[in-house]
GUVO-340757 format. One line per field, with one value per atom (N, C-alpha, C, O, CB): residue number from 1; residue in one letter; atom name; x, y, z. Coordinates in steps of 0.2 Angstrom, whole numbers. Glycine has a CB too. Layout:
# GUVO-340757
torvex NUM|...
kolti A|...
lose CA|...
xx X|...
yy Y|...
zz Z|...
//
This chain:
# GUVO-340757
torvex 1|1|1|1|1|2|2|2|2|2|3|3|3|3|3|4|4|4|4|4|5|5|5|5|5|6|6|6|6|6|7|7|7|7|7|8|8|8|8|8|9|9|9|9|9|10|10|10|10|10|11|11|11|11|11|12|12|12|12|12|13|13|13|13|13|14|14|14|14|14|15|15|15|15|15|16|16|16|16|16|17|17|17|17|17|18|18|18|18|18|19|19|19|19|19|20|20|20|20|20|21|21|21|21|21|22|22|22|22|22|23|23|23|23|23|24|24|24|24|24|25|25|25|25|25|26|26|26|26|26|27|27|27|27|27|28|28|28|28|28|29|29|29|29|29|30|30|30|30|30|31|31|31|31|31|32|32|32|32|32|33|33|33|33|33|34|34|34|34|34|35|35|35|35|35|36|36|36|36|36|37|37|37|37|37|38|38|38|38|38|39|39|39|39|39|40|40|40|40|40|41|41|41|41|41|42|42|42|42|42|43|43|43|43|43|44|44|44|44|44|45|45|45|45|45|46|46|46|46|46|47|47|47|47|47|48|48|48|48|48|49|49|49|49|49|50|50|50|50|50|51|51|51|51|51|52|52|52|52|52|53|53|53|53|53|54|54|54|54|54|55|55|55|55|55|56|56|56|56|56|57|57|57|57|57|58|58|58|58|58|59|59|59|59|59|60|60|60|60|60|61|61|61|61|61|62|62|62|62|62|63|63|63|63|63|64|64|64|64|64|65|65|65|65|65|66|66|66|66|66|67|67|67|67|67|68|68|68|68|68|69|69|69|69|69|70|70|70|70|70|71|71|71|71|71|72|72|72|72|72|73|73|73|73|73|74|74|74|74|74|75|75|75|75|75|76|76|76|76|76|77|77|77|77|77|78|78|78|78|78|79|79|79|79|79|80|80|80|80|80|81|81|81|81|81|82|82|82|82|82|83|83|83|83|83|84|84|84|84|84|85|85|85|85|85|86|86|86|86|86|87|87|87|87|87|88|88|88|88|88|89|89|89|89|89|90|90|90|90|90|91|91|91|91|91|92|92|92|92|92|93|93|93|93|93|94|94|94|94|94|95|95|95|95|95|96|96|96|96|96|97|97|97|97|97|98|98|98|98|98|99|99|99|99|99|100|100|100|100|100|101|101|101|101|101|102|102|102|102|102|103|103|103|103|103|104|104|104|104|104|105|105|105|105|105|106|106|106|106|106|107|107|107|107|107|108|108|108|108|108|109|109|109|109|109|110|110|110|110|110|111|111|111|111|111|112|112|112|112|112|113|113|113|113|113|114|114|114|114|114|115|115|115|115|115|116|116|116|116|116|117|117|117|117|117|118|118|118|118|118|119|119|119|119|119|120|120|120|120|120|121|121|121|121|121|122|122|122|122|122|123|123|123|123|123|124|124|124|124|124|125|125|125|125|125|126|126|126|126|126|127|127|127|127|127|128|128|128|128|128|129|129|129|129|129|130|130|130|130|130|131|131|131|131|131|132|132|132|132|132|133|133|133|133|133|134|134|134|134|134|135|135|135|135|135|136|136|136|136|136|137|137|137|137|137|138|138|138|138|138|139|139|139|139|139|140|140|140|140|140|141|141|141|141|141|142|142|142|142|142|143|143|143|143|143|144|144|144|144|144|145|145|145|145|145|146|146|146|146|146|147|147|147|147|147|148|148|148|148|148|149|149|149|149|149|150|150|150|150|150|151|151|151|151|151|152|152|152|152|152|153|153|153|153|153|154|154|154|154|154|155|155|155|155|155|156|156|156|156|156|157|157|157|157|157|158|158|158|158|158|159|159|159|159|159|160|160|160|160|160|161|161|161|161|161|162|162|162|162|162|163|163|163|163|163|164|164|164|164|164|165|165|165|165|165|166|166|166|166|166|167|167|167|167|167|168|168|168|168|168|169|169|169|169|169|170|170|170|170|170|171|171|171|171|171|172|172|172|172|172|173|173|173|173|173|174|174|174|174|174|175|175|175|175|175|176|176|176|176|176|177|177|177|177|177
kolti X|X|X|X|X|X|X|X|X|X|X|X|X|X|X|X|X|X|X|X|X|X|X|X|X|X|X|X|X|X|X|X|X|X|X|X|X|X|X|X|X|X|X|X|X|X|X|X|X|X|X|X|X|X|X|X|X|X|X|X|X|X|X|X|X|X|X|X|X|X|X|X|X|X|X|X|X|X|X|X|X|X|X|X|X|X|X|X|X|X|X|X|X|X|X|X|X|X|X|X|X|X|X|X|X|X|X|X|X|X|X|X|X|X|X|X|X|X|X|X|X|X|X|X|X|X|X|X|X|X|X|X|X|X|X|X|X|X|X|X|X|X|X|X|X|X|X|X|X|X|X|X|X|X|X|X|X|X|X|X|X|X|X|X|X|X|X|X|X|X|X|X|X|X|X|X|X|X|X|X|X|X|X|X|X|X|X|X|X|X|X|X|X|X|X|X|X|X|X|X|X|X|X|X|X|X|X|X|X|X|X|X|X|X|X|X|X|X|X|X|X|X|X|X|X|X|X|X|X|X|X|X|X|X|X|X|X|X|X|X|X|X|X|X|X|X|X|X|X|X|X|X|X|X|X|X|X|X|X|X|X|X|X|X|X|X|X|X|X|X|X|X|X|X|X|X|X|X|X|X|X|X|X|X|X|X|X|X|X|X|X|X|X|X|X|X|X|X|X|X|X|X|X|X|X|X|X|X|X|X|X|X|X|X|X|X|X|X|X|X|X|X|X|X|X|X|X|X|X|X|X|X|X|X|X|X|X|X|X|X|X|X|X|X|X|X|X|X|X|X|X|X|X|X|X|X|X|X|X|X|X|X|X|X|X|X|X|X|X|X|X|X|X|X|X|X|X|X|X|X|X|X|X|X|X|X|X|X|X|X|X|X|X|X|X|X|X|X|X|X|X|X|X|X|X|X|X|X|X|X|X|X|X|X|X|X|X|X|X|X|X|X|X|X|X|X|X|X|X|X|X|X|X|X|X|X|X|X|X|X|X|X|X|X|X|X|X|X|X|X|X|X|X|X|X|X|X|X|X|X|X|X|X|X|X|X|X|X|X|X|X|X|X|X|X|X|X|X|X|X|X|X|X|X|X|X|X|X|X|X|X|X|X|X|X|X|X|X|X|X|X|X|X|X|X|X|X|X|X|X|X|X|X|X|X|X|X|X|X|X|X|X|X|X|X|X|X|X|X|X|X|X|X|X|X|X|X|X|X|X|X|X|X|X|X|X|X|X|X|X|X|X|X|X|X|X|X|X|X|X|X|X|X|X|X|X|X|X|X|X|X|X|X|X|X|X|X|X|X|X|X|X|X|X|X|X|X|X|X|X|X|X|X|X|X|X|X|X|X|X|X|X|X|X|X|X|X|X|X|X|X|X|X|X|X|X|X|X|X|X|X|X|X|X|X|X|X|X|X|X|X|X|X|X|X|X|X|X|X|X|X|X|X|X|X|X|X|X|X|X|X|X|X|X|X|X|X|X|X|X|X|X|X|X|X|X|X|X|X|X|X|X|X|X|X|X|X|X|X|X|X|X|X|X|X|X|X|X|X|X|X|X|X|X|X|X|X|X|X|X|X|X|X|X|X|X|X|X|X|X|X|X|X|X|X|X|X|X|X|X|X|X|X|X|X|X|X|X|X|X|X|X|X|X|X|X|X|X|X|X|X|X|X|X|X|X|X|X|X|X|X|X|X|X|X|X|X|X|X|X|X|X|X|X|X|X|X|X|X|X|X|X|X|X|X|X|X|X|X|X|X|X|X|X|X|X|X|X|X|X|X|X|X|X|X|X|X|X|X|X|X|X|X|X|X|X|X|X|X|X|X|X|X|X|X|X|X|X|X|X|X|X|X|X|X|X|X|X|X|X|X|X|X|X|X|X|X|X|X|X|X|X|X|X|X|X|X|X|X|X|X|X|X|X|X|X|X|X|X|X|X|X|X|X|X|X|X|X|X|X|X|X|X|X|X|X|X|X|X|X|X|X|X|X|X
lose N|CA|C|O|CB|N|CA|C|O|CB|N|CA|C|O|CB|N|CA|C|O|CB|N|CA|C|O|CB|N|CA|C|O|CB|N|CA|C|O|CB|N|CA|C|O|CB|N|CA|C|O|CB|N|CA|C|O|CB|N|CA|C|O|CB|N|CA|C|O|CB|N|CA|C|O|CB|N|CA|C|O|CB|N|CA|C|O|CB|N|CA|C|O|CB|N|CA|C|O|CB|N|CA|C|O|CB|N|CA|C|O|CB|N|CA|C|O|CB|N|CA|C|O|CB|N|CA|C|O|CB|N|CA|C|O|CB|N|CA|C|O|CB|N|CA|C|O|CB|N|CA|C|O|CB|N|CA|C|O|CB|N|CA|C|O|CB|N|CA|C|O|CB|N|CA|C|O|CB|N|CA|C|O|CB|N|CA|C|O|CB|N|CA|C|O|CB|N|CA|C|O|CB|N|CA|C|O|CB|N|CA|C|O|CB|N|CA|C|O|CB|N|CA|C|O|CB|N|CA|C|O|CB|N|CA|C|O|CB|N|CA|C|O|CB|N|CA|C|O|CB|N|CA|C|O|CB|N|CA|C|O|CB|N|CA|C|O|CB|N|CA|C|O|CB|N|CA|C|O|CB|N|CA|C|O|CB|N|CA|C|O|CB|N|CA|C|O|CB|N|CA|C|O|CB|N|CA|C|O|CB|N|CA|C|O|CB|N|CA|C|O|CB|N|CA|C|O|CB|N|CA|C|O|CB|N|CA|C|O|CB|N|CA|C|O|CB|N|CA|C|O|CB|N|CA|C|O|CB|N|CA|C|O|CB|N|CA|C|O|CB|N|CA|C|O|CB|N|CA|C|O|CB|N|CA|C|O|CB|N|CA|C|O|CB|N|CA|C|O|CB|N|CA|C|O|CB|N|CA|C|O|CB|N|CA|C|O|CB|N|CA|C|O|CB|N|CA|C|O|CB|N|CA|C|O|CB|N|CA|C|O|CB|N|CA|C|O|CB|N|CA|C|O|CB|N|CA|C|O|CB|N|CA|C|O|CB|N|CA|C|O|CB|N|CA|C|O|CB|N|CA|C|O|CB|N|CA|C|O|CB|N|CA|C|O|CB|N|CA|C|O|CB|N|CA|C|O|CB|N|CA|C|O|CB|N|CA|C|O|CB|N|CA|C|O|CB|N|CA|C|O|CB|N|CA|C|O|CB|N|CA|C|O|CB|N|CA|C|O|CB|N|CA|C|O|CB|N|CA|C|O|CB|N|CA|C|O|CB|N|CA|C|O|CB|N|CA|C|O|CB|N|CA|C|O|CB|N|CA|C|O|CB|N|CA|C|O|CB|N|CA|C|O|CB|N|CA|C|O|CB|N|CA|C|O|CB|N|CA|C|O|CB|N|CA|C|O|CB|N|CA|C|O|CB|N|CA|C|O|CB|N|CA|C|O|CB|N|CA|C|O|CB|N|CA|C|O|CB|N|CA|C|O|CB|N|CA|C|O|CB|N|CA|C|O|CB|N|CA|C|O|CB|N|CA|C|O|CB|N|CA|C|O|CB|N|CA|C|O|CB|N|CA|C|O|CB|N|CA|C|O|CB|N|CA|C|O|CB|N|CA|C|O|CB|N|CA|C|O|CB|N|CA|C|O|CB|N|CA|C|O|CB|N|CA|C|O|CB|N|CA|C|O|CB|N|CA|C|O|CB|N|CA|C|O|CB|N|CA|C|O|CB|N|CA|C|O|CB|N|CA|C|O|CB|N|CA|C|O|CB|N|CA|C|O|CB|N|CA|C|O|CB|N|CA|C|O|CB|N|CA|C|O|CB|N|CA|C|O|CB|N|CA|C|O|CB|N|CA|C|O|CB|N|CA|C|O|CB|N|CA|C|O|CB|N|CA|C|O|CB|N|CA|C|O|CB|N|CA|C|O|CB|N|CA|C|O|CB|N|CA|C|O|CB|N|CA|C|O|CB|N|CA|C|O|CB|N|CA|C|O|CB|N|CA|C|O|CB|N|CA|C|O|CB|N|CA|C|O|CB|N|CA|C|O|CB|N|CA|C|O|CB|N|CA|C|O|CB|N|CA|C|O|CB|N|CA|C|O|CB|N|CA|C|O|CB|N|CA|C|O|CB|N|CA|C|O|CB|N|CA|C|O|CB|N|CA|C|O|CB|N|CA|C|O|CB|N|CA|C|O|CB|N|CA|C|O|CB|N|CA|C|O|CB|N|CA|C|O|CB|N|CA|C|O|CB|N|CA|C|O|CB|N|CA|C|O|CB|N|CA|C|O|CB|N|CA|C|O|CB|N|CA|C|O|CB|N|CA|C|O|CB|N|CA|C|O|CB|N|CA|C|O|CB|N|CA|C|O|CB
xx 203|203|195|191|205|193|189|186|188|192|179|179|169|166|178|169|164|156|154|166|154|145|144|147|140|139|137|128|125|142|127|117|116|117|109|111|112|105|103|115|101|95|90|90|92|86|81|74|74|84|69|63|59|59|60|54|47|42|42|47|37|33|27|26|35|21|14|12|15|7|6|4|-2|-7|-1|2|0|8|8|-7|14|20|22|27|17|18|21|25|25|16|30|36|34|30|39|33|34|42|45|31|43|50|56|55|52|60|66|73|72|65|79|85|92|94|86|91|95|106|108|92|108|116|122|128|120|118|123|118|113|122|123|124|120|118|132|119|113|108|107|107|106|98|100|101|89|102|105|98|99|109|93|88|85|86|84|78|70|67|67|63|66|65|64|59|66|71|76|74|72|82|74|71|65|63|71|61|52|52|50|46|55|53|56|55|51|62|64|60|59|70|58|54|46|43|53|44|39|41|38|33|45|47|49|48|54|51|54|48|47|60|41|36|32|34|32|29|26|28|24|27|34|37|39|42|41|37|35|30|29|35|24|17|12|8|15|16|11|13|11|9|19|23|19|15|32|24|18|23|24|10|28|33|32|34|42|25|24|27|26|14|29|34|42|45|32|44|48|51|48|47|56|60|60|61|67|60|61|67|68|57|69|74|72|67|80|75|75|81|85|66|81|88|81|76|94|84|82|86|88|76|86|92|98|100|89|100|107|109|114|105|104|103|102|101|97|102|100|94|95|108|87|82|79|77|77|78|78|71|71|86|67|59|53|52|55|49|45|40|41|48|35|29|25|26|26|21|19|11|10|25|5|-1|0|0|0|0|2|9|9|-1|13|20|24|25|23|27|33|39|41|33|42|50|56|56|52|60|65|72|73|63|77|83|87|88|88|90|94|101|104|93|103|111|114|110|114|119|124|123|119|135|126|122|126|125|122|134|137|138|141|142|133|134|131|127|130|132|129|122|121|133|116|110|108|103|107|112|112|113|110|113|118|118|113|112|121|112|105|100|95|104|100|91|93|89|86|99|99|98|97|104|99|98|89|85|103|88|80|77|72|80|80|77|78|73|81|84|85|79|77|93|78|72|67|65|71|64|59|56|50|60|63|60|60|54|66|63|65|60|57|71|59|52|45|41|50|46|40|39|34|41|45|47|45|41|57|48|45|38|35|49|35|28|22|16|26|26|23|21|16|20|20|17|11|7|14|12|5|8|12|3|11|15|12|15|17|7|5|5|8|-1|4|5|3|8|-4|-4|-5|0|5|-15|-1|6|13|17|7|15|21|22|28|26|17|18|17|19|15|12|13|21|23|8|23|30|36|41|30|35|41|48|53|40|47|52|56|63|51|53|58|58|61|55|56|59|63|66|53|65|70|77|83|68|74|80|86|91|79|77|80|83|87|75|83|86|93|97|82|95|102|104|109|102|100|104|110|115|100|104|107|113|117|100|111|113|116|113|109|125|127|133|139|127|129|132|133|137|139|128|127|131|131|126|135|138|136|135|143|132|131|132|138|130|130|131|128|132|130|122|118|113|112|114|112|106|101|95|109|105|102|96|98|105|87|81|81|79|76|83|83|88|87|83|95|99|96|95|106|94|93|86|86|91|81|76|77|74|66|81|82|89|89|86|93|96|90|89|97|84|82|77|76|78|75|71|74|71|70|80|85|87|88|92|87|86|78|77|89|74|67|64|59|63|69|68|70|66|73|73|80|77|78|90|73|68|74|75|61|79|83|90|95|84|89|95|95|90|95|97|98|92|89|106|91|86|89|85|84|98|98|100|103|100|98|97|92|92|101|89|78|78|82|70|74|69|63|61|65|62|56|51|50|53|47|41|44|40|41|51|53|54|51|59|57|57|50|48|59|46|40|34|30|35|37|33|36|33|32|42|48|45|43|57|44|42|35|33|41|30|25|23|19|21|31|27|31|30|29|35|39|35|33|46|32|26|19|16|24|18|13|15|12|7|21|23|24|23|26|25|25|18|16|29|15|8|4|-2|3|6|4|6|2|7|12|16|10|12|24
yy 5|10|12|8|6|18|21|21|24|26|17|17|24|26|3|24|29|25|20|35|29|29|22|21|40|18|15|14|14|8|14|8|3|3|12|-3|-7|-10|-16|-11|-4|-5|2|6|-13|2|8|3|-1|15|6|2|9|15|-5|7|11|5|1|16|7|1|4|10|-3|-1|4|0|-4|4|3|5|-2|-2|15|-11|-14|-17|-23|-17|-12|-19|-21|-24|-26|-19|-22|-17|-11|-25|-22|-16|-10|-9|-19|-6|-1|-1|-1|5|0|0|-2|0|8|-5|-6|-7|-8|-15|-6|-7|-10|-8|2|-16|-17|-17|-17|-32|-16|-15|-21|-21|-4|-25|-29|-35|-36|-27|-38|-48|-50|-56|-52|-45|-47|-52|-58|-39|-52|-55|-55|-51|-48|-64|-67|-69|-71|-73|-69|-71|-66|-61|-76|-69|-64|-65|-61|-67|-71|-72|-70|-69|-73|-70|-66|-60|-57|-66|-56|-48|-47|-42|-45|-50|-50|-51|-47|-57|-57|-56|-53|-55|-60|-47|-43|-37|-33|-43|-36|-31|-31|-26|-33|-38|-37|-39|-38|-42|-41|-39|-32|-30|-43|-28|-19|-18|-13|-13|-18|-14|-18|-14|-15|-22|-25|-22|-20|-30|-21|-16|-10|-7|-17|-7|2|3|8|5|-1|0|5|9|-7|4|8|13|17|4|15|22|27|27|21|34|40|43|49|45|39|45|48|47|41|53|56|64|68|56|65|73|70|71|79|68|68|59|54|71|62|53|49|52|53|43|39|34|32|36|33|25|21|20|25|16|10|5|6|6|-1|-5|-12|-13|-5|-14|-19|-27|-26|-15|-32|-37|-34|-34|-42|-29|-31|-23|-22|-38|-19|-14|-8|-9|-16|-3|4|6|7|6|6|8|15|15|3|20|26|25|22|31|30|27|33|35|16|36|40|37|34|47|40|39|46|52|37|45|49|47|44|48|49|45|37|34|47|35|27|24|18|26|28|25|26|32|28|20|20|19|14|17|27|25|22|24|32|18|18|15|9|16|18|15|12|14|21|8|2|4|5|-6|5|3|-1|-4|8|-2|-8|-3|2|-9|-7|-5|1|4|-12|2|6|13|18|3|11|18|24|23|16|28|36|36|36|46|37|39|44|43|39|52|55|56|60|57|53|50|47|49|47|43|38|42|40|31|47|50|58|62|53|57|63|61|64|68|54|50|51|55|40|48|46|52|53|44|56|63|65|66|68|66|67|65|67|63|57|52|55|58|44|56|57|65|67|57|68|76|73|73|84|72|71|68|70|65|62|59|64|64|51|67|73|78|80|78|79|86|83|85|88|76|72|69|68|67|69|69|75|74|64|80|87|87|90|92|84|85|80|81|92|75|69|64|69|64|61|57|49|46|60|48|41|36|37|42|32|22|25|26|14|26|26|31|30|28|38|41|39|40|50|35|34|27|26|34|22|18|20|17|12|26|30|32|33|36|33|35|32|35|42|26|21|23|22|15|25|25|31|30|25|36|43|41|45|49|35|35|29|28|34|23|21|23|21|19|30|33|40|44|34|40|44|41|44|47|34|27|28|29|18|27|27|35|37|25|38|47|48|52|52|43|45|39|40|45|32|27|24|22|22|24|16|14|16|18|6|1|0|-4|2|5|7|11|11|4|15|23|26|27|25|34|37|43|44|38|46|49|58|62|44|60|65|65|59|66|68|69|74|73|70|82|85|85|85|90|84|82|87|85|84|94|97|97|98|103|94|90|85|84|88|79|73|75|73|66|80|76|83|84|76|85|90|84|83|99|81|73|72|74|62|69|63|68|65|57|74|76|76|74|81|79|80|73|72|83|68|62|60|57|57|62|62|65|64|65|71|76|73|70|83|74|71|65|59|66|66|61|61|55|65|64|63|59|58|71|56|51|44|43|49|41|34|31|34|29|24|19|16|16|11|15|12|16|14|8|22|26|30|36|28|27|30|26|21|28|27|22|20|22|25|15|13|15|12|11|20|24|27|27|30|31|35|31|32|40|28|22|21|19|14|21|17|25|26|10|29|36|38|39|44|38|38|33|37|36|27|23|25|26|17|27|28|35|37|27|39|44|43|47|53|39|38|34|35|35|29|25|30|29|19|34|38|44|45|42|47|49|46|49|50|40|34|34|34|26|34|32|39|38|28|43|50|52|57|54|50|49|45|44|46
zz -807|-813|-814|-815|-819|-814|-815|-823|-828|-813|-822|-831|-831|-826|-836|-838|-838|-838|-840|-844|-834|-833|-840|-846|-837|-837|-842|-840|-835|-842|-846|-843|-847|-853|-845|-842|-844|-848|-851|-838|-848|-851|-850|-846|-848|-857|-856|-859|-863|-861|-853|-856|-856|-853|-852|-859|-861|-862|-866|-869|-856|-855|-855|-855|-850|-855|-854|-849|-845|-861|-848|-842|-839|-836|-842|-843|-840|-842|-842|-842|-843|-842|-847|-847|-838|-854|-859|-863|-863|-863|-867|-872|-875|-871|-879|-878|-882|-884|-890|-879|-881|-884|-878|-872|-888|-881|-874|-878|-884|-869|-876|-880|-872|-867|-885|-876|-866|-872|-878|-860|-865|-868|-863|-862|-868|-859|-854|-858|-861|-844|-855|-855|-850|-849|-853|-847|-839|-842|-838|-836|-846|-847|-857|-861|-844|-856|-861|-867|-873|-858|-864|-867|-867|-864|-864|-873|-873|-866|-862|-881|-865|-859|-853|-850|-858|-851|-846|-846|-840|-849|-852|-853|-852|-849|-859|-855|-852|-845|-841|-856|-840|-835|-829|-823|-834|-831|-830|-831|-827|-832|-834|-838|-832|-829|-848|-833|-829|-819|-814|-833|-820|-811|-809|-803|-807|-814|-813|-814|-810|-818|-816|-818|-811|-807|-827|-807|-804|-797|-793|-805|-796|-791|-791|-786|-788|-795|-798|-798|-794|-805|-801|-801|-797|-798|-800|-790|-784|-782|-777|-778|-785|-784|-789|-793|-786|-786|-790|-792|-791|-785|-796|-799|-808|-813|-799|-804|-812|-810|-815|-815|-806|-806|-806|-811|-797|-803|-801|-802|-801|-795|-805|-805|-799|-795|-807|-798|-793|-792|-798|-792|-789|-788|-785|-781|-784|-788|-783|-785|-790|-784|-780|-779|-783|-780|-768|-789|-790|-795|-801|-792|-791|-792|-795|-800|-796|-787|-791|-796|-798|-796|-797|-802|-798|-792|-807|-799|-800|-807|-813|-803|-802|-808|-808|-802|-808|-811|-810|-817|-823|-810|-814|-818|-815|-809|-816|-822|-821|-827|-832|-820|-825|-827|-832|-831|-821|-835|-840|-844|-849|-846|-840|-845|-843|-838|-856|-849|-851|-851|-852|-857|-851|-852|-847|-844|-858|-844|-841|-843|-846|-836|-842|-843|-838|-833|-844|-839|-836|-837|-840|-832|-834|-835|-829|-824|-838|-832|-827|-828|-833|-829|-823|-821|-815|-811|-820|-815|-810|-804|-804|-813|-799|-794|-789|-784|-790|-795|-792|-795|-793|-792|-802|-806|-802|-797|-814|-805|-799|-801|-808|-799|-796|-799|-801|-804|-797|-801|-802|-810|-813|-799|-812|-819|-825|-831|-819|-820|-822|-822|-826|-817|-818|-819|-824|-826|-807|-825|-833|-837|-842|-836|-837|-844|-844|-848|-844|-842|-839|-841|-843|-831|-839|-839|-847|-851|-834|-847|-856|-862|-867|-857|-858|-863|-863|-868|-862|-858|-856|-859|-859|-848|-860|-862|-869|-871|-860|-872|-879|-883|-888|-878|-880|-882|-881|-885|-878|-875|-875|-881|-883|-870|-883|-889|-895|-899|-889|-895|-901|-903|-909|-901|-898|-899|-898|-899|-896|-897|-893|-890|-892|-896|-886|-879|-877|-872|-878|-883|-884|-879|-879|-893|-876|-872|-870|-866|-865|-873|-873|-878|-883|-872|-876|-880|-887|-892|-877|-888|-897|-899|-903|-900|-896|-902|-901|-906|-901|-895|-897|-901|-904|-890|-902|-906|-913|-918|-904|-914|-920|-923|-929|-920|-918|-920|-917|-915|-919|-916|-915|-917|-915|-917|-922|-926|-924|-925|-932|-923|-915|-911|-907|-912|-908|-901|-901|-896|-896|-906|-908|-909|-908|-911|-914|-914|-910|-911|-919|-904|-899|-895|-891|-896|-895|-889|-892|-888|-890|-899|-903|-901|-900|-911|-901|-898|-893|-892|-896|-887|-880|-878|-875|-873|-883|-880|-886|-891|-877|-884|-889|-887|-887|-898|-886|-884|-875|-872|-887|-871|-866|-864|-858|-862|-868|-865|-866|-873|-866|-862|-863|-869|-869|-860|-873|-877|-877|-880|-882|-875|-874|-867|-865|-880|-866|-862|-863|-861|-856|-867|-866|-873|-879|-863|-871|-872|-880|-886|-866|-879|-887|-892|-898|-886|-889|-895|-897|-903|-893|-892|-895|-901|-907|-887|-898|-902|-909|-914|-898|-908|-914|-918|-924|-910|-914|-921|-925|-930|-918|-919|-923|-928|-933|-918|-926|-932|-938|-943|-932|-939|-944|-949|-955|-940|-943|-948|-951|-957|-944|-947|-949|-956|-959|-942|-958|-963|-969|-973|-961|-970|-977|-982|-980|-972|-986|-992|-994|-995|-998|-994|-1001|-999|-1003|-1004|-993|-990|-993|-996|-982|-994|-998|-994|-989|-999|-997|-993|-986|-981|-997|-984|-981|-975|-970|-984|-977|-972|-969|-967|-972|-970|-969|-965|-965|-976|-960|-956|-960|-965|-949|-958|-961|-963|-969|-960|-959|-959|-969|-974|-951|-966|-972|-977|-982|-971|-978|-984|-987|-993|-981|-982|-986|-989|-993|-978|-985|-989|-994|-999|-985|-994|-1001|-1006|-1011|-999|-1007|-1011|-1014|-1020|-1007|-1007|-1011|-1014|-1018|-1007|-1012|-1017|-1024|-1029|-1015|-1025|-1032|-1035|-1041|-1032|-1032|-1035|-1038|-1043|-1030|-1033|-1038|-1043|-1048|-1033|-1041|-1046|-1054|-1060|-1043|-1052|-1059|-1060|-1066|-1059|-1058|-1060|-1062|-1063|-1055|-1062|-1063|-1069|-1072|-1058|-1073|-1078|-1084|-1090|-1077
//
């Protein structure tokens, strides 16, 4: 039976290996653990490759890893070993533009940890539950702006960032009174 495209993990890593952001969607790697040193065996045999134009592959335990590079940040998405790569690198690609658009064109560590919180919710755009959902880079980051916009959405639907500018402007508005 033919079931649809899945991925089994998206990381965003910097440029010594550590998280910035990752969202895994398989049972593969049951632990934190498990995920750190997955995370750092796909980065250790990337490392010496030069896929800053062009996406690359590679066959790693078992996986399908498709991964480019940007400044300080490496992107990459995993899949099973039978999923099509050509799939896996529009997703990859899709992130990759997306998070560009979202940071305008800054593409490194400090602005994207300045803005974690678009690229969290660019990860929920393309991905949920490891089925794809978007690829293409100006729908997803035009979502997440739209959610980025909206002061006037309740709390439990703010990110953080917006929760907490929302707070502080009701708090100075009270103090302004």
């Amino acid at each position: 039976m033919e079931s649809c495209p899945s991925i089994k993990n998206i990381l965003l890593l910097d440029s010594e290996g550590k998280r910035v952001a990752v969202k895994y969607y398989s049972d593969d790697w049951p632990t934190n653990s498990t995920k750190e040193a997955f995370e750092k065996a796909v980065f250790i045999k990337t490392q010496k490759t030069n896929a800053r134009t062009e996406a690359e592959i590679a066959m790693f335990e078992n996986n399908i890893v498709v991964y480019k590079f940007a400044q300080d940040l490496h992107f990459f998405v995993t899949g099973g070993e039978d999923e099509n790569e050509l799939i896996l690198a529009s997703v990859l690609q899709g992130f990759f533009d997306a998070v560009g658009i979202l940071l305008r064109g800054n593409v490194e560590k400090k602005e994207a940890l300045e803005n974690l919180d678009l690229i969290l919710l660019c990860l929920d755009e393309i991905i949920d539950g490891g089925i794809i959902l978007e690829t293409d880079a100006n729908v997803i980051a035009g979502k997440v702006a739209s959610h980025s916009i909206d002061s006037n959405a309740p709390l439990s639907e703010q990110t953080i960032s917006q929760a907490l500018a929302t707070a502080r402007e009701h708090l100075a508005r009270s103090l302004l009174k």
